[in-house]
VOVEXKE-728401 format. One record per residue (C-alpha): x, y, z; residue in one letter. Coordinates in steps of 0.001 Angstrom, whole numbers, padded with zeros to 6 digits, always signed. Example, Ala and Ser with C-alpha at 12.3 -4.5 7.8 and 13.67 -1.06 7.14 Angstrom:
// residues 2
+012300-004500+007800A +013670-001060+007140S 
// end
This chain:
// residues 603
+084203+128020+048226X +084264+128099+052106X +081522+130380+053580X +084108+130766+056421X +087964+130916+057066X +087577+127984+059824X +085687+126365+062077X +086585+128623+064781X +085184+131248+062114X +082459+129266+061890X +081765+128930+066016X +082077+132646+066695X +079375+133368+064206X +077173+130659+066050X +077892+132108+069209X +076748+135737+067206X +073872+134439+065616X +072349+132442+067914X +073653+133408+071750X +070887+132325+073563X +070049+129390+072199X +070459+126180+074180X +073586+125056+072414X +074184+121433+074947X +072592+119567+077170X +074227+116854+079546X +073526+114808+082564X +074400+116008+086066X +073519+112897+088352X +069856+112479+087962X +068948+115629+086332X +069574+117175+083152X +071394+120504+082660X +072183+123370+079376X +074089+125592+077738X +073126+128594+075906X +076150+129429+073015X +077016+132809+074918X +078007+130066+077794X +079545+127971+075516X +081826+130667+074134X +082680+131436+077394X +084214+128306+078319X +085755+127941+075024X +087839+131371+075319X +088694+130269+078700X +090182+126607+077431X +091777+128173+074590X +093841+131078+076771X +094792+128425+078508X +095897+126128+076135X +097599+129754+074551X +099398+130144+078063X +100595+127160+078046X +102389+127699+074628X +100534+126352+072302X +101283+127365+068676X +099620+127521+065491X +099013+123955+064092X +100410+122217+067015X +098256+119108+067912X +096611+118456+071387X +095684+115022+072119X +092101+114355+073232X +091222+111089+075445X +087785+111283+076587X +084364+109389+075967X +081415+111292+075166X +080277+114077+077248X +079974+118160+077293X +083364+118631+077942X +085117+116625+074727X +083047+119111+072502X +084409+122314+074912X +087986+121025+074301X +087512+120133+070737X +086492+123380+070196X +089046+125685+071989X +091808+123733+070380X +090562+125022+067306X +089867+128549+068412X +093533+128260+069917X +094815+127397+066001X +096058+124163+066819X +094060+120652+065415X +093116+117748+067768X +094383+114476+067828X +091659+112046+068886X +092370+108933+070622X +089780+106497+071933X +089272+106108+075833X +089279+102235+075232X +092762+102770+073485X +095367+100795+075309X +098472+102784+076727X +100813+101563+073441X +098355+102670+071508X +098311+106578+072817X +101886+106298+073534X +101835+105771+069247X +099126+108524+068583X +101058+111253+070520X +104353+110499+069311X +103015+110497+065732X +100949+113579+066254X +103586+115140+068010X +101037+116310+070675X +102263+119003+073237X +099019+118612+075637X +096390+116003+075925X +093398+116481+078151X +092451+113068+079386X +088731+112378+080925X +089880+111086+084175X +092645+109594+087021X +092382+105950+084737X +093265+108180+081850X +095825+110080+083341X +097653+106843+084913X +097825+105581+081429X +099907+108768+080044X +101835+108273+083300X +102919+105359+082241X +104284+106159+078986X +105765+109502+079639X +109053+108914+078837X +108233+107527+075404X +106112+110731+074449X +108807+113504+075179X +107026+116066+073071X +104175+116164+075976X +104646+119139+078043X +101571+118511+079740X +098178+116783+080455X +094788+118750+081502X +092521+116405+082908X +088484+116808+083402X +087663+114515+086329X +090596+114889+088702X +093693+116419+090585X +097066+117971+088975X +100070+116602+090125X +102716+118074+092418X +105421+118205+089695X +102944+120445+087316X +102451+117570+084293X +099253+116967+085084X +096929+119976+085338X +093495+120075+086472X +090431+121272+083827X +090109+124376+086108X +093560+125349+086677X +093502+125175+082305X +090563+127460+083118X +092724+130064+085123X +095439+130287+083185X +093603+131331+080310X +091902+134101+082173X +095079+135368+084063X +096784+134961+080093X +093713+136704+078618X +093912+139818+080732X +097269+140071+079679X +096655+139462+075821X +093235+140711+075246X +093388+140403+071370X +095393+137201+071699X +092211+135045+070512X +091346+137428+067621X +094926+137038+066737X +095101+133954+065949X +091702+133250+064928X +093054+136278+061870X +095401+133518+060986X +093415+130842+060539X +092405+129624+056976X +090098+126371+055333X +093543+124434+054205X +094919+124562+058280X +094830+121300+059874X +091651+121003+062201X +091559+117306+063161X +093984+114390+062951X +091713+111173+063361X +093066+108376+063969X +090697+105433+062251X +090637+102660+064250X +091620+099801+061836X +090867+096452+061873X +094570+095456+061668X +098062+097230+062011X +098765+100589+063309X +096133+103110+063109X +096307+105949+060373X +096075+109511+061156X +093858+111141+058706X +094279+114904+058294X +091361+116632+058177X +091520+120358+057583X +089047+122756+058448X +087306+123363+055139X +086517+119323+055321X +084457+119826+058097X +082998+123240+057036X +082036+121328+054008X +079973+118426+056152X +078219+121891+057560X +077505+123759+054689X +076442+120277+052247X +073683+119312+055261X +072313+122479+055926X +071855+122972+051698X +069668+120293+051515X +067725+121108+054567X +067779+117817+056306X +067952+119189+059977X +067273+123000+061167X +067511+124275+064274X +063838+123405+065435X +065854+120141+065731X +067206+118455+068556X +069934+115769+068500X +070712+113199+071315X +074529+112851+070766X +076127+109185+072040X +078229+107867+069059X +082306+108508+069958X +083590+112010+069210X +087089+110471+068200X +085088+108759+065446X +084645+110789+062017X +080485+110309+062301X +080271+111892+065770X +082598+114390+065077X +080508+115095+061800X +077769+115513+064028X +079561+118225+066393X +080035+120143+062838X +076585+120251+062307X +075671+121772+065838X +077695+124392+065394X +076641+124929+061811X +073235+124865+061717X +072718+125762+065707X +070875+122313+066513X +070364+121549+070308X +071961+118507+071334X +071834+116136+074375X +074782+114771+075326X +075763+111463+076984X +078118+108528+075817X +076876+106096+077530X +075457+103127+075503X +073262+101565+078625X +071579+104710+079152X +070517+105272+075569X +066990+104336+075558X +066119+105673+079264X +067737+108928+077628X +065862+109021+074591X +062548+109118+076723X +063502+111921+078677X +065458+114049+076071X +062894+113332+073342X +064954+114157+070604X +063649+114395+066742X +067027+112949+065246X +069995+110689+066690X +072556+109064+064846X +073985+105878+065188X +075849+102863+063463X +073441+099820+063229X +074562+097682+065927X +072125+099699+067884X +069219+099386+065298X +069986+095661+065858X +069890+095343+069211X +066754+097327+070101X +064937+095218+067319X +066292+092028+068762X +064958+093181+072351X +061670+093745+071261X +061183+090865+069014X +062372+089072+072012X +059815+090990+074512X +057320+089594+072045X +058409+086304+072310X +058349+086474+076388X +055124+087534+076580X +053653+084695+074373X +050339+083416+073643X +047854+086753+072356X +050726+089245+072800X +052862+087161+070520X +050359+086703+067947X +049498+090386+068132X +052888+091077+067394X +053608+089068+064600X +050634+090008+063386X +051216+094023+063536X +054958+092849+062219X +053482+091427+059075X +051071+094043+058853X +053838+097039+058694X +056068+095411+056554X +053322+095411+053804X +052599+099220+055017X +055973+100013+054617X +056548+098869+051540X +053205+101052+050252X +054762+103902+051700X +058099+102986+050025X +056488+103314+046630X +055073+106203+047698X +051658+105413+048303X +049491+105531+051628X +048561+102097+052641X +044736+101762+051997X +041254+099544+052206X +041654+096963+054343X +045763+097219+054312X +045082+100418+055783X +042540+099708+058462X +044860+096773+059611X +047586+099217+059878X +045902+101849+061943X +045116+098821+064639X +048811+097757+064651X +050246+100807+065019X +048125+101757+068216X +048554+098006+069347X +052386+098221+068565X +054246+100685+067100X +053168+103698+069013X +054359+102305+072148X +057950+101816+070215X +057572+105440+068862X +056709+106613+072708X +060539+104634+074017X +062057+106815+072030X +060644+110041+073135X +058063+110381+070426X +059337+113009+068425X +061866+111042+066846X +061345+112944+062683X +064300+110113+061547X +067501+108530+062676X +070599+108003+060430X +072425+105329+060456X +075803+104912+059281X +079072+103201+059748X +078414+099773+058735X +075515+098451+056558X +072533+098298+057497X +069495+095369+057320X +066910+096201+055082X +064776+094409+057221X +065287+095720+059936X +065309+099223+058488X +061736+097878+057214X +060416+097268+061110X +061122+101002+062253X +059858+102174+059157X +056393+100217+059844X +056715+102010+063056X +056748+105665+061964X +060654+105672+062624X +062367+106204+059448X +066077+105106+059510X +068186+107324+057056X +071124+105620+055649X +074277+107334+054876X +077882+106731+053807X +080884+108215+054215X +084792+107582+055401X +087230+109181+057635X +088728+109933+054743X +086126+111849+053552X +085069+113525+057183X +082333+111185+057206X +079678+112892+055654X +079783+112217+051793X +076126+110341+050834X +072660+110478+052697X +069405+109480+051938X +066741+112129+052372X +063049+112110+054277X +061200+112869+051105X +063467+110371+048905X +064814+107327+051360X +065605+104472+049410X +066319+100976+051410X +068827+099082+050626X +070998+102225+049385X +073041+105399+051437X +071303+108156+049287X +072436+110370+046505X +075900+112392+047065X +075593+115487+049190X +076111+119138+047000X +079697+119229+046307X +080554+115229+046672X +081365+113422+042909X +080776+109814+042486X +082102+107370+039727X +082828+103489+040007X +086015+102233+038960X +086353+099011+036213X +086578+096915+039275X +083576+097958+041026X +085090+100377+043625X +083620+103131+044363X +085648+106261+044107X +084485+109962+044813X +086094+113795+045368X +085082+116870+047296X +085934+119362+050220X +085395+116549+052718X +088238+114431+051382X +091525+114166+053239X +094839+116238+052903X +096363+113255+053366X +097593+110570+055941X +099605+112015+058483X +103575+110643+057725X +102118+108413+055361X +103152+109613+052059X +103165+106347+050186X +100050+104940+051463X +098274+107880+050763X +099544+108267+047227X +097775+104641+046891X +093947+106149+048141X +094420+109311+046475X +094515+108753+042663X +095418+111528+040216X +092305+114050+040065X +091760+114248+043573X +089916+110627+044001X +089633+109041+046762X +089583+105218+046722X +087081+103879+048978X +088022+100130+049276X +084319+099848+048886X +082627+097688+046151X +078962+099647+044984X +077074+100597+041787X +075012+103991+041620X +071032+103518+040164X +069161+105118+037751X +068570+107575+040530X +071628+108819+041604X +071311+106472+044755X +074489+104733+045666X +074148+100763+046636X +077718+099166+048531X +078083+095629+048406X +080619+094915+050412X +084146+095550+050967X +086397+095593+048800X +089503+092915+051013X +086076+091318+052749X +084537+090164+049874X +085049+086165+049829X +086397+084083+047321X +085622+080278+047949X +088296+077922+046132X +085688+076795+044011X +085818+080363+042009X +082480+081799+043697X +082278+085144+045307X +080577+086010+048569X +079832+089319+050176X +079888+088496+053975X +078254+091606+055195X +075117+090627+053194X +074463+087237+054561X +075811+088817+058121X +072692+091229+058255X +070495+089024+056450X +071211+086577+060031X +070613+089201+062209X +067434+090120+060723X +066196+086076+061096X +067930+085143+064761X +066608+087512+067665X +069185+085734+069816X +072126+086484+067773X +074812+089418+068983X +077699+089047+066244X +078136+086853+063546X +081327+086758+061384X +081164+084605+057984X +084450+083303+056889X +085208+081134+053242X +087963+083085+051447X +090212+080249+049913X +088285+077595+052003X +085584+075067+049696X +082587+076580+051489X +081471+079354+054369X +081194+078729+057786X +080571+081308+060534X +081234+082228+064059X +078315+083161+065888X +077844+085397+069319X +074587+085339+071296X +072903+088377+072627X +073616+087812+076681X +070112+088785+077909X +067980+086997+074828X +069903+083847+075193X +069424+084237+079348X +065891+084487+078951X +065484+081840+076082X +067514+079473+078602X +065393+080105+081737X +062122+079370+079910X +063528+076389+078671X +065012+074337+081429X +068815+075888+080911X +068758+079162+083397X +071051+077639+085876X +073639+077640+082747X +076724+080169+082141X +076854+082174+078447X +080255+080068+077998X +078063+076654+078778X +075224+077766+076743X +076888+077994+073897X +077778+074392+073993X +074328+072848+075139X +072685+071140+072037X +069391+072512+072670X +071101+076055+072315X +073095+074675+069242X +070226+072964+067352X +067811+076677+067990X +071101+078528+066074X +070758+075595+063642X +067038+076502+062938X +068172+080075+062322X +070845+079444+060281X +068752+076881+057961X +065908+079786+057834X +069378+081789+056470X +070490+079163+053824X +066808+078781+052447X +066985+081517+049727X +070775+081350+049419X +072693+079458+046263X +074693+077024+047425X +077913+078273+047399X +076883+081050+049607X +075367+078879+052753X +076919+078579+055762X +077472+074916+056215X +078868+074632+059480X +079105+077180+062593X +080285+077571+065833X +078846+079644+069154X +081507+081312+070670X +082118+081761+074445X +082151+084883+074968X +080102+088163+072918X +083191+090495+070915X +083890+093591+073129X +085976+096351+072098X +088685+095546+075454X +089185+092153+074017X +089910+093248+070786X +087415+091741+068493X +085783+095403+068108X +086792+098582+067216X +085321+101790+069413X +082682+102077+066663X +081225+098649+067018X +082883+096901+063929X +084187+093842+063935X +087747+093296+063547X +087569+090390+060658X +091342+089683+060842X +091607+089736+064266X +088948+087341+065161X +089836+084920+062645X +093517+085161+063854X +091636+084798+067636X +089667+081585+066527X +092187+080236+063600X +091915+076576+065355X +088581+076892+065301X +088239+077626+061792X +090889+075172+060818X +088639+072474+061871X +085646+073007+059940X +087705+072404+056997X +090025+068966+058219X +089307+066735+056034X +086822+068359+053196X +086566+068302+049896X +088155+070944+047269X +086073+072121+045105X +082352+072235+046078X 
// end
């Protein structure tokens, strides 16, 4: 049962609650400003009038187009308090793309970030009729009255207001849990995305489930980066306003570790490509430095791997294990801990799986990564490890409310508040992911322990099946690579139908630039770099170091490095960091091709 009738329901008793607490906190040039929730409120009344005045109705959709910042979570917001549900699109999105989203939504406003935003709508107006108008943050409104500026949204609604002053409370008595709240449209890694309606009880549920088992409180505070038109930041927007934790605010992924010193936040989110890639810097640092440094490092890296798997069994490393660990944490870790603000209580990582061994390195360093699980489909939020009962290598136990069970097959299937009505004009397709008893069907392969801990292995279409009859789970060996190669950016590992995996590899652009310019190469491109033998036969050393443990059908036996790193604008990402399998194997199919002319079936 819903403690409230919406999220709107849920805001204004925030707002009552809690008025002057900070609510948000975002950049302004060089200097950080806040936002107590009577502020907050404020704005949001004055966003939702507008969007009122405009003629908004109940459950109409507004599109949303906008990277992370202050103002995403303002709009978000009103559009609920207004009693219509948002339909997220990615800024990265191209213009077919939102031309799709709104047409499908049937959006009748979209408030775009910016003038690049706003020439992208222009130039698929006529194909999205049902758009009376777009509100846009950063800019101008246009002489014809289509485009209209965030402020002018701002007057409306107060000029509207004075004339309606119950309107708000009007609508907000006509909300209930089963409304719509949020269409979200997932990404994909091929085809059309799918709108996933999400109503309002879904994300009251992500709310109420955290705050039962006490993992944050509002002595917290949050630095917020991950996309909003993603389920897991949009998760983490429910639990502000549920639980009335501060949060920092900025999107920007080059400014995440500068931020993190200055905010000093006790708990961030984020999927694990970032884990990666501040691992890889530092083993890299390291590696710079050389000579004593180095062999400090390594050192305090073998040292806290031993720690951490004490504390793991939960047992304070001691003797001489204990002594050793003391030196390498104020050699080593506490200057990690002190990058990222050093209040950091945990981070949670989710999205994607992450390394164990890399989970094991920020655990040595008094940063304990959380891993959790969830889908769109299931408003993100479904498993979670906890503080006082992490287990690597699994996402945690279910939250309260959230059933598990694995199917014959090995998928893993679960039901709750958080899952889906449905996907939006997709009757059939969702009749196949929601099975009879309320379901869902994850595409996700996983087995639960002893201790109610869920374990994924893969997924379900990724898993690879060689010709010879041998499964593979790509994801595995994938993070087991970036774990090994400090120089590595992306790997994808491809075999299914072939006699035996290969891979395509991406280098990190700033590890392989330094690598090259202590070794004789830094007059050399990325794209030339990746064909110089030296650079070849170092990936070769890495990969071998991979293959080691492995059986055989599960080595990589011949790779490739690949010109350029995957970015989201050329496709080989989606806006949450994931790789788009189909798409780069489609990209590279030549490639591919050739590692196979000529072999034998069978091995």
């Amino acid at each position: 049962m819903a403690r409230y009738q919406s999220v709107a329901h849920m805001f204004r008793e925030r707002v009552s609650k809690t008025p002057n607490l900070e609510a948000f906190s975002y950049p302004v040039g060089d200097r950080w400003e806040s936002m107590n929730w009577t502020q907050v409120a404020e704005q949001v009344d004055l966003l939702a009038a507008g969007m009122l005045a405009l003629g908004i109705a109940d459950d109409d959709r507004v599109g949303l187009v906008c990277s992370t910042r202050l103002e995403w979570l303002l709009g978000d917001i009103a559009i609920n308090v207004a009693g219509a549900a948002t339909s997220t699109i990615y800024p990265s999105s191209t213009a077919d793309d939102c031309a799709y989203i709104l047409s499908d939504s049937a959006a009748k406003l979209c408030i775009a970030e910016n003038d690049a935003q706003v020439r992208k709508l222009q130039e698929i107006r006529s194909q999205v009729g049902n758009l009376a108008h777009v509100i846009v943050i950063d800019g101008q409104g246009s002489d014809d009255g289509w485009v209209l500026s965030w402020d002018e949204l701002k007057q409306r609604g107060k000029a509207w207001s004075g004339e309606n002053p119950t309107g708000l409370d009007d609508v907000l008595g006509r909300l209930d849990p089963s409304r719509l709240s949020t269409l979200i449209y997932t990404s994909g890694t091929t085809g059309r995305p799918k709108g996933v309606e999400l109503t309002h009880d879904c994300w009251m549920y992500t709310g109420e489930a955290i705050d039962t088992v006490k993992l944050l409180n509002s002595d917290d505070k949050q630095y917020l980066w991950l996309p909003l038109s993603h389920s897991f930041g949009k998760m983490l927007e429910t639990l502000v306003i549920a639980i009335g934790i501060p949060t920092a605010v900025d999107g920007r992924i080059d400014k995440i570790i500068d931020n993190l010193a200055v905010v000093r936040p006790t708990f961030m989110a984020a999927a694990p490509r970032i884990f990666e890639k501040v691992y890889n810097k530092v083993v890299n640092g390291a590696q710079q430095a050389g000579g004593l440094k180095f062999a400090i490092f390594k050192w305090a890296l073998g040292v806290g791997r031993a720690a951490s798997k004490e504390l793991q069994a939960g047992r304070q490393p001691s003797g001489l294990l204990g002594l050793q660990f003391s030196i390498a944490d104020k050699l080593v870790f506490s200057k990690l801990r002190e990058r990222f603000g050093g209040r950091v209580r945990f981070f949670i990582s989710g999205s994607a799986p992450l390394n164990r061994e890399i989970a094991e390195f920020f655990h040595a360093a008094g940063l304990l990564i959380l891993e959790g699980y969830g889908l769109t489909e299931s408003s993100a939020a479904s498993f979670v490890n906890r503080p006082e009962s992490n287990k690597f290598g699994t996402v945690g136990p279910p939250l309260p409310g959230t059933e598990v069970k694995i199917a014959e097959d090995g998928e893993i299937l679960f039901r709750g508040r958080g899952i889906m009505r449905g996907y939006h004009n997709l009757a059939d397709v969702t009749a196949e992911t929601l099975l009879e008893g309320g379901w869902l069907a994850t595409g996700d392969i996983g087995e639960v322990d002893p201790d109610g801990h869920l374990r994924i292995t893969d997924r379900k279409k990724d898993l690879i099946k060689t010709s010879g009859g041998k499964y593979v789970a790509p994801q595995a060996l994938e993070g087991s690579f970036k774990a090994v190669c400090p120089y590595v950016s992306q790997i994808l590992v491809h075999g299914n139908n072939r006699n035996f995996c290969s891979a395509l590899i991406t280098m990190e652009p700033e590890a392989i630039a330094a690598w090259a310019a202590d070794n004789g190469l830094g007059d050399k491109s990325y794209e030339q770099l990746a064909q110089e033998p030296k650079v070849i036969a170092l990936f070769q050393g890495y990969v071998d170091q991979l293959n080691a443990p492995l059986a055989r059908f599960e080595t990589i036996k011949k790779f490739a490095l690949l010109p350029a790193d995957f970015a989201i604008e050329t496709g080989e990402l989606t806006p949450s960091l994931k790789v788009k399998r189909k798409a780069v194997e489609a990209k590279y199919k030549d490639l591919l091709d050739d590692f196979y002319a000529g072999a034998m079936a069978g091995v």
